[in-house]
N, C-alpha and C positions, 0 to 999 in steps of 0.2 A: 759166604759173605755176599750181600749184594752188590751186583756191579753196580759200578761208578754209575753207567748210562739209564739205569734203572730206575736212581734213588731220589726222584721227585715223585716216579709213580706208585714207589713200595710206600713212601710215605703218605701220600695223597688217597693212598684206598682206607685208611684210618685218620686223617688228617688234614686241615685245611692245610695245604704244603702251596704257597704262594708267596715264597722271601724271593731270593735273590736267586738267579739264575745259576751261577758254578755250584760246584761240588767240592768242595775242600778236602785236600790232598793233606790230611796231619801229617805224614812221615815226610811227604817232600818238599810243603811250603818251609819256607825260611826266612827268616828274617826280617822283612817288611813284607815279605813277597807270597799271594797265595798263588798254591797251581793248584789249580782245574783237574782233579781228578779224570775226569772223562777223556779230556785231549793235550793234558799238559802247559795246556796255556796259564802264564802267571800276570798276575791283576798286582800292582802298586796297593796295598792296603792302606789306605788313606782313612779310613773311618773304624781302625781298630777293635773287630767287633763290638760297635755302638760303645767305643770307648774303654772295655771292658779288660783288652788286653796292653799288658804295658812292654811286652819287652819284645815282641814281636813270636815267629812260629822258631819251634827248634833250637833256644839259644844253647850253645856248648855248654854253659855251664848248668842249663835243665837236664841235658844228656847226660855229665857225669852223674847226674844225682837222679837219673833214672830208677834207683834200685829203693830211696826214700821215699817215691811218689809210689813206687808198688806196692811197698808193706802198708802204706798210711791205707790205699785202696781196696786192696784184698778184706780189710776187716772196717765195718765203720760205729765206732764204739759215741754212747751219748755222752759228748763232751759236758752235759749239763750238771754229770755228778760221776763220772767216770773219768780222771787223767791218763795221759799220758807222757810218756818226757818230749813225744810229737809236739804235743800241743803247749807244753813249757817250753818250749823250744821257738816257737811261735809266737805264743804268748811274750816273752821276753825280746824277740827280737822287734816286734812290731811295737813295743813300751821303748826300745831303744833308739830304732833308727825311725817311727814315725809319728807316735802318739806325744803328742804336746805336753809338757809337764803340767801345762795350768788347766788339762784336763785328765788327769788320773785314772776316772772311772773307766771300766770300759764292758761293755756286752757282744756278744759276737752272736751271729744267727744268719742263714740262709735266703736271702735276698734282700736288694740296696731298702723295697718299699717297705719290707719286716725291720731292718733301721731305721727308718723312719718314725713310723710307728712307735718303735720303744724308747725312741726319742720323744716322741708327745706322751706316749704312756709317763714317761720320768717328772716332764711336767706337770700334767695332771694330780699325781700323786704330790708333788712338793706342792704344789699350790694348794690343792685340800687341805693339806697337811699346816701351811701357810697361816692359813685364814683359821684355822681352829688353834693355834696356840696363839694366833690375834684374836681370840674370843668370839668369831664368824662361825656360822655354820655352812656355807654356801661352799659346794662345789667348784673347784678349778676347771672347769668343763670346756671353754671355748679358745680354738685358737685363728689368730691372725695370719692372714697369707696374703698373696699378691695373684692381680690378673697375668693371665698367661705362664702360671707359674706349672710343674710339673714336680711332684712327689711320690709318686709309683700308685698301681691300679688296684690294691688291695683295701677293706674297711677303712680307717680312718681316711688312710692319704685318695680314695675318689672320691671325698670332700672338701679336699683341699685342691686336687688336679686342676686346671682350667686347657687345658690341651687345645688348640686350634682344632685337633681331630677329633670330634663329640664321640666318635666311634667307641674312642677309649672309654667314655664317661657315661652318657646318656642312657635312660631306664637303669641307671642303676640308685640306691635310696641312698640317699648321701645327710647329715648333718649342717646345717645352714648355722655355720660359721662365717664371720665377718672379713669379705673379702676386698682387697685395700688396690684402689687403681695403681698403674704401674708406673714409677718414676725412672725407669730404663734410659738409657743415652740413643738417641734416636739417631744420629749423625754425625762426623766429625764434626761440626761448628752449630751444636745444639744450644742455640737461643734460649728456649723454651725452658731447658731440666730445672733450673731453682723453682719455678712456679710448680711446675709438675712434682717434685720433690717437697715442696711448702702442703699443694694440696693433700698428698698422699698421708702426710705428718698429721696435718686437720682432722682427715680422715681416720685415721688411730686414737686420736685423742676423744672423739666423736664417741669411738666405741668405749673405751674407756671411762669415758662420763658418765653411758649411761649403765655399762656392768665391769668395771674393773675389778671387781671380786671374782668373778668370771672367767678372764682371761690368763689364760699358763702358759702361752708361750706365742710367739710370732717367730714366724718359719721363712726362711728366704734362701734361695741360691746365691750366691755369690757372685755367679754367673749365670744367666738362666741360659740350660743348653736347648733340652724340647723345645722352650720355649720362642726358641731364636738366635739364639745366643746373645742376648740382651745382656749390657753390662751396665753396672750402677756405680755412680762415684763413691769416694771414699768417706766422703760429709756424711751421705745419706744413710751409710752403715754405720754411719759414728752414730746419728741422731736416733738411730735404733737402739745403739746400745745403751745410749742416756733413759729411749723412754723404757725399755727394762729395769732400768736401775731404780728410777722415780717412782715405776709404778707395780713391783711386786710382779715381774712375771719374768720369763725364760727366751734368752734370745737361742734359737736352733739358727746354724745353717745347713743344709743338705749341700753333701761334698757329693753325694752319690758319683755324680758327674765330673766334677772341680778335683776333684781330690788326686792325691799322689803322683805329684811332682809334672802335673801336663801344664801349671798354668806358671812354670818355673820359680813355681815353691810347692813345699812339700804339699801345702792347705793352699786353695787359694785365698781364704779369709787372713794369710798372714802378711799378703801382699796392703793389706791397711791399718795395720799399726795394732798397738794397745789398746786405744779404744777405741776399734770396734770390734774386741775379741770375743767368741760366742760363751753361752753356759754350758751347751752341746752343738756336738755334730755328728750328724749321719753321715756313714760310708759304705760303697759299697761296689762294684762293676771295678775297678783296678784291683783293688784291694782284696779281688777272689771271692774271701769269709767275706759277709757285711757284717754292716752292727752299730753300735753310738759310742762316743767318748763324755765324759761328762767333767763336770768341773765341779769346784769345793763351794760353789753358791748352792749346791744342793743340802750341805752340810748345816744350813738357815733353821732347816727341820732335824728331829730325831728319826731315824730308822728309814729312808728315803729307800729307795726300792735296790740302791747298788749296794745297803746294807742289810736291808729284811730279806730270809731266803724266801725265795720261789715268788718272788713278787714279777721279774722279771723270767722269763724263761724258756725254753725249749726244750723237746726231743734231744737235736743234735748241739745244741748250741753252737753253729758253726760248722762245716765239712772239715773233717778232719784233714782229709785230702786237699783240698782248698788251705787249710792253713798251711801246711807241706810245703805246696806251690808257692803262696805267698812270700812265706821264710824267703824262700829261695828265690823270689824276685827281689824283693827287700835287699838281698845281699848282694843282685845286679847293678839293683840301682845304685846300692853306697858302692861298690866297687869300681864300676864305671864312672859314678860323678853324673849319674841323671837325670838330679832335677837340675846341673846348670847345664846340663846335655840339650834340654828342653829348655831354655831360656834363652841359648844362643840360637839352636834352631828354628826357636818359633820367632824370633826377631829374621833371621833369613825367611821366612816362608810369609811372615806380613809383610815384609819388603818385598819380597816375592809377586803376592797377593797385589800391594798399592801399584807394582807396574802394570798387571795384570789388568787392574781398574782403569790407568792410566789410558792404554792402549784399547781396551773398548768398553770406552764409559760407555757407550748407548746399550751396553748389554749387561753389565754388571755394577753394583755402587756398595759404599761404603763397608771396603776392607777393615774387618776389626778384629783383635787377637789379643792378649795373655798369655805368654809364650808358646806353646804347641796349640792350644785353645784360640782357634782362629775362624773366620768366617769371611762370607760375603753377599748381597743378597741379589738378586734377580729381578727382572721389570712385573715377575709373577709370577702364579704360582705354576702355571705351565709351563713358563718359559724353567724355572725349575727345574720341572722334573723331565723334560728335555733333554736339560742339560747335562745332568745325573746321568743319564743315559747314554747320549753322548760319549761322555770321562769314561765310562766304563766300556766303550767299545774302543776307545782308545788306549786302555788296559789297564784302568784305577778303577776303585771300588771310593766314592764318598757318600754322605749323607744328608740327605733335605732335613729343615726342622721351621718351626715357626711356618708363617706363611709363604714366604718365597726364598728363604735365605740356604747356601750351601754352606753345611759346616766342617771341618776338616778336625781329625782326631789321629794325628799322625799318632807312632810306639814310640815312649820315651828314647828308645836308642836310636831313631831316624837319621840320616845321615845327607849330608848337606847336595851330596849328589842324588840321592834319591827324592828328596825335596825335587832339585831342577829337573828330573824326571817327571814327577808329576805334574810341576807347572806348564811345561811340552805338552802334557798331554792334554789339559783343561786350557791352554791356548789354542790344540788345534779341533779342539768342542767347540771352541766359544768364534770357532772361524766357521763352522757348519748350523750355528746356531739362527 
């Protein structure tokens, strides 16, 4: 095995090997907490692998069940037309403890941006499908997104991505779909958002005049995290789902980020009511498997893709192994009570945050959160990544996103003294800053 001190350079002679500086210790991090393979040093995990992990490193009841993640691992069979009672196992618990009844469908598949994806593939299809038993011949081809929005770096969705970082995007051939300015909440006492929310609505209707035979769906985070963490009022999701409803097409949210139980509901789209409930949603980074959930407006059409075989599909349809795991988060979270775990603690950690701001406004502004789903941003984008810097030599790991802002992706089981741990620690950043 290669040592610990080794393994930036075993990777780096095959590989652009430029992330984050430790070495993660699997068998001894715990908890919230990574150690540093190389020297034992352990980092406050604040940015949960990019959000990805929910329940932190090592929990006990992953350990009892060591011996189900083995057998699912050792063999990985094509979930796409191969069962298992793994995967029933899975399948059922994730239909019980987090898939919404008013979305039924469901597809599973290996990566947040491949949900994505078969979440516009679904539209697509229903809206051709649409427009030809309205006697149309036209294509459902185009879809609606937002500036500064983020959908993963794969075909479709780097046509929809608008990333501050071009890196991700740029020289690659994208599809010139109809991208809609951003009516995000800009500051506690934003003035501005009806107008910015008026124009945005203009601008969709705009598109719609001139090809609404055209358009199959309009895609939004909930929350945009890449993006900044930018939050949108609850009107403005409403007024989306009206103009789906009026004008023949598919409202998507991408949970990629939002989803399972950080924003202290299971969805964050549940935190606004009935109407602005989606037709789909992508998920994917908590929730292990990714993949879409889909709802009964797709039922409008015959034979929609979650009913014709092979319309939708994969190889694996989903890590077997990954769905294992998941099970067995799924059963942390209902057993411990985690998404109000994350509702209570993310309300400590924005209080946390607002005194934080209190005490050096000239450094930091406008603390904003959804229960663990929290942020704040910086005079720049330097000052930034500073400070990131900074927190992490004072022994937290967090994450930049948007142009200046730090975002914070605590593990659903965080715990209220680990929280004031890390505020200690981005207190005594934000004193050397």
């Amino acid at each position: 095995m290669t040592a610990p001190a080794q393994v930036h350079e075993a990777i780096g002679k095959h590989m652009l090997a430029d992330g984050m500086d430790p070495v993660v210790d699997l068998e001894k991090s715990h908890g919230s907490w990574i150690v540093d393979a190389r020297d034992g040093k352990e980092y406050l995990d604040l940015f949960s692998m990019f959000a990805s992990m929910s329940v932190g490193y090592n929990h006990p009841y992953l350990l009892e069940h060591k011996e189900d993640l083995a057998v699912a691992a050792l063999n990985k069979p094509t979930n796409s037309d191969i069962y298992s009672t793994q995967m029933a196992d899975f399948v059922s618990t994730m239909g019980r403890v987090a898939q919404p009844d008013y979305l039924p469908y469901a597809f599973y598949i290996e990566g947040g941006a491949l949900g994505v994806e078969n979440a516009l593939k679904t539209a697509f299809d229903w809206k051709s499908k649409l427009n030809r038993k309205n006697g149309k011949s036209v294509e459902g081809s185009k879809v609606i997104h937002f500036e500064q929005c983020f959908h993963g770096r794969t075909g479709y969705t780097l046509s929809l991505t608008d990333s501050h970082d071009k890196r991700k995007t740029e020289h690659f051939p994208k599809f010139d779909w109809p991208r809609i300015s951003n009516p995000y909440i800009h500051s506690a006492n934003d003035d501005d958002i009806e107008n910015r929310e008026a124009k945005a609505i203009d601008e969709i209707k705009a598109v719609l005049a001139e090809s609404a035979d055209e358009v199959a769906c309009i895609i939004i985070e909930p929350i945009q995290g890449e993006g900044g963490d930018n939050h949108y009022r609850p009107q403005f999701l409403k007024a989306l789902r009206t103009l789906a409803d009026e004008n023949d097409f598919l409202l998507i949210y991408d949970e990629v980020q939002t989803g399972i139980a950080i924003t202290g509901e299971m969805w964050c789209h549940q935190h606004f009511g009935e109407e602005a409930r989606p037709d789909l949603i992508s998920f994917g980074k908590k929730t292990q498997v990714c993949g879409t959930f889909a709802g009964n407006r797709l039922d409008e059409v015959d034979a929609h893709v979650f009913k014709e075989s092979s319309r939708l599909n994969s190889t694996w349809g989903g890590n077997l192994t990954d769905m294992v795991r998941f099970k067995l988060y799924l059963e942390i979270i209902e057993n411990e009570k985690l998404v109000n775990n994350a509702e209570e603690m993310g309300k400590h950690l924005f209080q946390s945050l607002n005194t934080l701001e209190s005490k050096y406004a000239e450094k930091i502004s406008y603390a904003r959160g959804r229960g663990l789903f929290c942020a704040f941003d910086c005079n720049s984008a330097e000052d930034r990544d500073k400070l990131a810097g900074l927190i992490q030599e004072e022994g937290a790991i967090v994450l930049g996103s948007g142009e200046r802002t730090i975002r914070f992706r605590p593990h659903l089981n965080v715990t209220s003294d680990e929280i004031d741990s890390g505020i200690e620690m981005i207190s005594a950043a934000l004193e050397h800053l």
